[in-house]
MDAnalysis code that builds the backbone (N, CA, C; Angstrom):
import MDAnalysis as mda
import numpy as np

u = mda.Universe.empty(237, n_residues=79, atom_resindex=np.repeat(np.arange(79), 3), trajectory=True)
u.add_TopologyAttr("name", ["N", "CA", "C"] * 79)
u.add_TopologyAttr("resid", np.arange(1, 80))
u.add_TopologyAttr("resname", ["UNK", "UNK", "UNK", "UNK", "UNK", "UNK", "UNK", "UNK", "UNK", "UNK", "UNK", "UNK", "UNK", "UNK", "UNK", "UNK", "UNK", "UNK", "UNK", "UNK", "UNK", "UNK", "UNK", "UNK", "UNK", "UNK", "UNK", "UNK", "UNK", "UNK", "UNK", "UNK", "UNK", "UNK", "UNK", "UNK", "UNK", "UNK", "UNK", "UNK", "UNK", "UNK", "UNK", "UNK", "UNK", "UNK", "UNK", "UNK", "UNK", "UNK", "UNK", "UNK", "UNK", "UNK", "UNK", "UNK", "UNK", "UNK", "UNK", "UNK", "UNK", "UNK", "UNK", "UNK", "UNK", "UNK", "UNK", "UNK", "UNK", "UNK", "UNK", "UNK", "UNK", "UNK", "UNK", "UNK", "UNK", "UNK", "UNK"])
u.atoms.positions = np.array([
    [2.234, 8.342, 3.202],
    [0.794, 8.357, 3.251],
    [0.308, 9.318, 2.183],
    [-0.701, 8.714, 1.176],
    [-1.457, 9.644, 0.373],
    [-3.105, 9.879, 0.307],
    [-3.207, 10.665, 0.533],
    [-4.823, 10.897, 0.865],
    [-5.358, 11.423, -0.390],
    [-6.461, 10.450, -0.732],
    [-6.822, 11.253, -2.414],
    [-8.331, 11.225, -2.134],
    [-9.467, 11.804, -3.240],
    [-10.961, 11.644, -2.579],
    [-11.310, 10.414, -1.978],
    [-11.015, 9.543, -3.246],
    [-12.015, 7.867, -2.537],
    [-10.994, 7.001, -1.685],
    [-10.123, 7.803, -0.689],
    [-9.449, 6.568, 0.022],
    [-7.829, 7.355, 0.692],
    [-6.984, 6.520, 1.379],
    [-5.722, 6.788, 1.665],
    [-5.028, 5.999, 1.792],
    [-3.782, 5.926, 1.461],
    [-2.723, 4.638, 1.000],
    [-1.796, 4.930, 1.550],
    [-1.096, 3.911, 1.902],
    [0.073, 3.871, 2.590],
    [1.378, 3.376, 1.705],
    [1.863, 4.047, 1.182],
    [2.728, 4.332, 0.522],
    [4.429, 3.572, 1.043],
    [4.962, 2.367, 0.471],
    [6.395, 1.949, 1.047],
    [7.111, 1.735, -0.433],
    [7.893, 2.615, -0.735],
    [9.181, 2.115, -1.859],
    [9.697, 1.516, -1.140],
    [10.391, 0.408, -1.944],
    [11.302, -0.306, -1.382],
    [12.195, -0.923, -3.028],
    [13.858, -0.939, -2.528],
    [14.781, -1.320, -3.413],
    [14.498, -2.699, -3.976],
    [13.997, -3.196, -5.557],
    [13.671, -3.935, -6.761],
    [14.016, -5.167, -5.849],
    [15.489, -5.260, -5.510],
    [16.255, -6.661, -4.942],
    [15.864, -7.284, -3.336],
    [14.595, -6.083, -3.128],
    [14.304, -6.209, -1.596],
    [13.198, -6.921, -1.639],
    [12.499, -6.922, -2.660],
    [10.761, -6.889, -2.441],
    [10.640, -8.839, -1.931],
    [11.638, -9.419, -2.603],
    [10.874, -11.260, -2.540],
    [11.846, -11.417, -0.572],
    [12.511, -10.412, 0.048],
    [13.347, -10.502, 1.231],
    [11.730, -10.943, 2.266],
    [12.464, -11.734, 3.537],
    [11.482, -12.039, 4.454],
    [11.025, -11.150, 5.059],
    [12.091, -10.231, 5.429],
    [11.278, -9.102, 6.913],
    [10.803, -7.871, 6.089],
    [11.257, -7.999, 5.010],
    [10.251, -6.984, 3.664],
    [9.027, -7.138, 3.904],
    [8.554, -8.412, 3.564],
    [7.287, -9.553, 3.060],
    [6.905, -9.682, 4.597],
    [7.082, -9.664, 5.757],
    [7.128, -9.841, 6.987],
    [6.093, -8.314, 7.547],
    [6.880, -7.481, 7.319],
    [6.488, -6.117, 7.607],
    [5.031, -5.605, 6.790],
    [5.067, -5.968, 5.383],
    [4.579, -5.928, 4.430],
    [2.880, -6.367, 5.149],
    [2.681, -7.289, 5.416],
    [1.934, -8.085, 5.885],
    [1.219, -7.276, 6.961],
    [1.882, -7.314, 7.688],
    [1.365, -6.053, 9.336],
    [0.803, -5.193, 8.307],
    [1.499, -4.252, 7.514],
    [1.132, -2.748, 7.282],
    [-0.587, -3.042, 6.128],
    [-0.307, -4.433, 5.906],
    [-1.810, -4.471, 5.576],
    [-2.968, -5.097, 6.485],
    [-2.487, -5.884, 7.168],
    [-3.750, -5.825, 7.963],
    [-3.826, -4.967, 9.069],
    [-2.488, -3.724, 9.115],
    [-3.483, -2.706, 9.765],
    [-4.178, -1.769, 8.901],
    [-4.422, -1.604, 7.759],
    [-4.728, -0.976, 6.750],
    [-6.066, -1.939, 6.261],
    [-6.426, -3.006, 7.080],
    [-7.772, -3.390, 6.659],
    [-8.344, -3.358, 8.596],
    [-7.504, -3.227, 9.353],
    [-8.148, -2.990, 10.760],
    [-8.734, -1.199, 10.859],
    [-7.385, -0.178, 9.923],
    [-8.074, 1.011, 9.511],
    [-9.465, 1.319, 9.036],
    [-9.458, 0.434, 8.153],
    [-10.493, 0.650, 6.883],
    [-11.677, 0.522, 7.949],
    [-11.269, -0.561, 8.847],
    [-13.117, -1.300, 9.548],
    [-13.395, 0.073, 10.064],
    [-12.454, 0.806, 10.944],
    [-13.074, 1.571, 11.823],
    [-13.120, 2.947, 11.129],
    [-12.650, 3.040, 10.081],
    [-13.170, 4.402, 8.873],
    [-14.959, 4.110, 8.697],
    [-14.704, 2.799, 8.137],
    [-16.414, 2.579, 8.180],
    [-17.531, 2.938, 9.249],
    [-17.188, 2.861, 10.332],
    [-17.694, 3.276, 11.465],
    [-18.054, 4.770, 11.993],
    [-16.898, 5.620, 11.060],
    [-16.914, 6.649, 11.169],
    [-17.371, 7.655, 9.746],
    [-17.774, 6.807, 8.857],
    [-18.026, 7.241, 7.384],
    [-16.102, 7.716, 7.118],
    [-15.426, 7.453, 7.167],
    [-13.907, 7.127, 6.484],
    [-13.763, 7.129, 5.581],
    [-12.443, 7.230, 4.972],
    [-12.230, 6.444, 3.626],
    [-10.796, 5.461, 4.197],
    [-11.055, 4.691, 3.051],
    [-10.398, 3.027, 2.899],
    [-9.295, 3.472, 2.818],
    [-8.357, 2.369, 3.881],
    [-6.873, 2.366, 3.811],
    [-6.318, 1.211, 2.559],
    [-5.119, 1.639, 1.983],
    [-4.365, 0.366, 1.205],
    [-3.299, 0.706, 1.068],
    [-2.486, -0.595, 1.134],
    [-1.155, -0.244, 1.361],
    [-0.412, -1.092, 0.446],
    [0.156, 0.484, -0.475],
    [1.374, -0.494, -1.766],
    [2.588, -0.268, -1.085],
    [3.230, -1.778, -1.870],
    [4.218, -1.701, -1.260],
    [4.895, -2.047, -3.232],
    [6.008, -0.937, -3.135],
    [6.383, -0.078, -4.574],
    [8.072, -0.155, -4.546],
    [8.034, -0.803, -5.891],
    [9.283, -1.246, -6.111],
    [10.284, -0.027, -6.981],
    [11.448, 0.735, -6.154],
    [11.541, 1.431, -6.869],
    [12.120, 1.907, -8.188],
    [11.790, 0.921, -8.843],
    [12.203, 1.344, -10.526],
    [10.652, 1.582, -11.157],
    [9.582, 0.954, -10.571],
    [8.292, 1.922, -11.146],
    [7.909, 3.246, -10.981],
    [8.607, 3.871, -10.141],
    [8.675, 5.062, -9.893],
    [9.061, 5.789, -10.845],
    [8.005, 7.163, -11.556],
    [8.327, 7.829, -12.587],
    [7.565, 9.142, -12.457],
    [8.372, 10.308, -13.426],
    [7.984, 11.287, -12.963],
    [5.575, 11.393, -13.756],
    [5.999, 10.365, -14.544],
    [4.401, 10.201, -15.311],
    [3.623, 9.556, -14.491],
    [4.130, 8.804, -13.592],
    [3.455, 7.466, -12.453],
    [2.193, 8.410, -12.083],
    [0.874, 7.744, -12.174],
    [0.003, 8.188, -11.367],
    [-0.736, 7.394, -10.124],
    [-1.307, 8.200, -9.076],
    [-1.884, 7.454, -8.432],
    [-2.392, 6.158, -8.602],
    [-3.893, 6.199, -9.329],
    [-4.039, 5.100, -9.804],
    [-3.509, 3.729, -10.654],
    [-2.125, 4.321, -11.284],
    [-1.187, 3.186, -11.715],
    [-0.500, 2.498, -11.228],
    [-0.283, 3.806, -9.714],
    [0.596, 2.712, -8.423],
    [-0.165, 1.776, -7.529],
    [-1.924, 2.282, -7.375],
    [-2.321, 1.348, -7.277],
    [-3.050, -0.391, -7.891],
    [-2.667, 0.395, -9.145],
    [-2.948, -1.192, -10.451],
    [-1.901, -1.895, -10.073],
    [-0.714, -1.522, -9.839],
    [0.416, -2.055, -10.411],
    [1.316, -2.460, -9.153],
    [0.980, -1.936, -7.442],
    [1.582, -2.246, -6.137],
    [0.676, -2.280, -5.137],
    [-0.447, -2.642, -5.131],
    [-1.445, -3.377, -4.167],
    [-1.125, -4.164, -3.957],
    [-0.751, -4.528, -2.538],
    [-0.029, -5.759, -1.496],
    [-1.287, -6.194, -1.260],
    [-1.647, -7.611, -1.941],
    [-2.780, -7.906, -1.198],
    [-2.249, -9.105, -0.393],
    [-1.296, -9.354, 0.087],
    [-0.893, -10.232, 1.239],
    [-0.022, -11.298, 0.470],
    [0.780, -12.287, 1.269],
    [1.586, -13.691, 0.657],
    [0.934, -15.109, 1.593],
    [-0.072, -14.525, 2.417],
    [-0.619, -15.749, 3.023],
    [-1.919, -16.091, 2.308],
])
């Protein structure tokens, strides 16, 4: 979990050869729509927005920034 001003992310590395696996992509799925069931009730409470990358780990670098992991591993779903 990373909490930055405009938001908090849910953060999953996972091994390069794992990411196209079912119960990867399976799990993957849950951890975002609870991360948009989060978000509703942040709104409710003036919150900030949940999102959840799911991060393959050879993009991982010591230069990686926040915002690049989220350009570059925003799970926006496979359905």
């Amino acid at each position: 979990m990373v909490e930055t001003e405009n938001g908090k992310l849910l953060c999953e590395p996972k091994r390069r050869s794992e990411m196209d696996d079912k119960t990867v992509l399976a799990k993957a799925e849950a951890a975002a729509v609870w991360c948009e069931h989060a978000s509703r009730h942040a709104e409710d409470i003036d919150g900030k927005k949940w999102q959840y990358l799911l991060i393959p780990h050879d993009v991982i670098s010591v230069q990686m920034t926040v915002d690049g992991l989220i350009a570059g591993c925003l799970f926006a779903g496979t359905m």
